[in-house]
N, C-alpha and C positions, 0 to 999 in steps of 0.2 A: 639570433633567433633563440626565442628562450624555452625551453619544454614544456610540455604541457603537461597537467600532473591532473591523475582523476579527482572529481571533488564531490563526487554523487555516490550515491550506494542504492542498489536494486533488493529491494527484501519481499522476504515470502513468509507467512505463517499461515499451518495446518492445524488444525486438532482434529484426528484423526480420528477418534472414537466418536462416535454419532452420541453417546452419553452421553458427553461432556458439551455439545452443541447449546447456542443458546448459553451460556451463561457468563458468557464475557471472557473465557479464558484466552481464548483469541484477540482481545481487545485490551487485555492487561498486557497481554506477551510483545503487543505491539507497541502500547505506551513504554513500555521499559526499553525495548529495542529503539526508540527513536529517541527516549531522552541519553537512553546509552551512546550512539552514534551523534547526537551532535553534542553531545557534552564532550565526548571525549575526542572524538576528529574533528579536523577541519572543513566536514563539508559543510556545501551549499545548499544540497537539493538529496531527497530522498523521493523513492519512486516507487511505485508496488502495480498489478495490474490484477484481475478477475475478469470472470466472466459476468456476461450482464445479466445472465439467470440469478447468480451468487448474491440475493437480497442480505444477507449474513454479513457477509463479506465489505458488501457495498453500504452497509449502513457503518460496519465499525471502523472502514478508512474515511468518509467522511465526517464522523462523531469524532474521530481524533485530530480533523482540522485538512486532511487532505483533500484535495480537488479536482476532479476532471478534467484530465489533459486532451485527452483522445480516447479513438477509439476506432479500431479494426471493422469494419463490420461482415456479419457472417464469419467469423474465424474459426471459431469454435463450433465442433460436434457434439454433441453430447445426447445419448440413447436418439438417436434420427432427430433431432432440431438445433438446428443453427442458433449459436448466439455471438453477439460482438464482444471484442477481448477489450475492455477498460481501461486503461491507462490512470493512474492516481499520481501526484506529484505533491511533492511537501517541499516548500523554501524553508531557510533555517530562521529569516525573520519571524515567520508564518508559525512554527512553533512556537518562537521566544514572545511573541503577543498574537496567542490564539485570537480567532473572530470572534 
């Protein structure tokens, strides 16, 4: 039997200041982070999730080529309204020849 060895990575990015929203610093910090993980590891697959409110969020994981895997629904509260948790997933093909 031979081990099993992880070959995925779970990522999160914030930009915290409401200033800085809107200008893509989220969307750079993520291109670098994924060209840094699979240039330099061997994975396969990178994964990230939001909420279905997070229009922000959900345009800049799929502008960088990620796609829709799932989705929780009602998972999230947020100020009294429910919304589903997102699931995003990126192949390492899927990077190396964007759609």
């Amino acid at each position: 039997m031979t081990e099993a060895a992880a070959d995925f990575a779970t990522l999160g990015v914030t930009v915290g200041e409401r200033e800085f929203w809107g200008r893509g610093h989220g969307s750079d910090a993520l291109r670098l982070l994924v060209d840094h993980l699979f240039g330099a590891y061997g994975l396969s697959r990178l994964e990230l999730d939001t909420w279905s409110g997070n229009e922000r969020a959900v345009r800049a994981f799929t502008g960088l080529g990620f796609r829709e895997e799932g989705r929780r629904r009602s998972a999230v509260l947020l100020d009294g309204k429910r919304y589903d948790s997102v699931l995003f997933g990126m192949l390492r093909e899927e990077w190396a020849n964007p759609a």
